[in-house]
C-alpha positions, 0 to 999 in steps of 0.5 A: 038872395034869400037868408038861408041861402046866404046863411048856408054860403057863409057857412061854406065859407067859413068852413072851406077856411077852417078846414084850409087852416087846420086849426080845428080838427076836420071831424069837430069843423063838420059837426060844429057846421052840422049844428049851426045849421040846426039851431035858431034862427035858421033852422035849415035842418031838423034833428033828424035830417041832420044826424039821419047819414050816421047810420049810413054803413059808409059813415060807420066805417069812416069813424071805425078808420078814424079810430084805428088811425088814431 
């Protein structure tokens, strides 16, 4: 098994159980997650590939939900 492929398995596992527990918001879970998978020393995901599905129209209507449930 490859280190990425581990590194990307631990952070599945990590984040299945933050988001069981609920002791962090799901949106600040998923963005902590997002940038561990940018930084060294895996560098899986570049900037870009990583934050390119914020622009999606999907994704802006999910955070419009979000801010008028809030």
């Amino acid at each position: 098994m490859s280190f990425e492929m581990a590194y990307v398995l631990g952070l599945l596992v990590v984040g299945l159980i933050l988001f069981s527990r609920d002791t962090l918001p799901v949106d600040v879970v998923a963005l902590i997650l997002l940038l561990l998978l940018m930084l060294p020393p895996a560098s899986i995901l570049t900037p870009s590939e990583a934050f390119a599905g914020f622009g999606s129209d999907t994704i802006i209507t999910l955070v419009a939900l979000f801010i008028v449930t809030a």
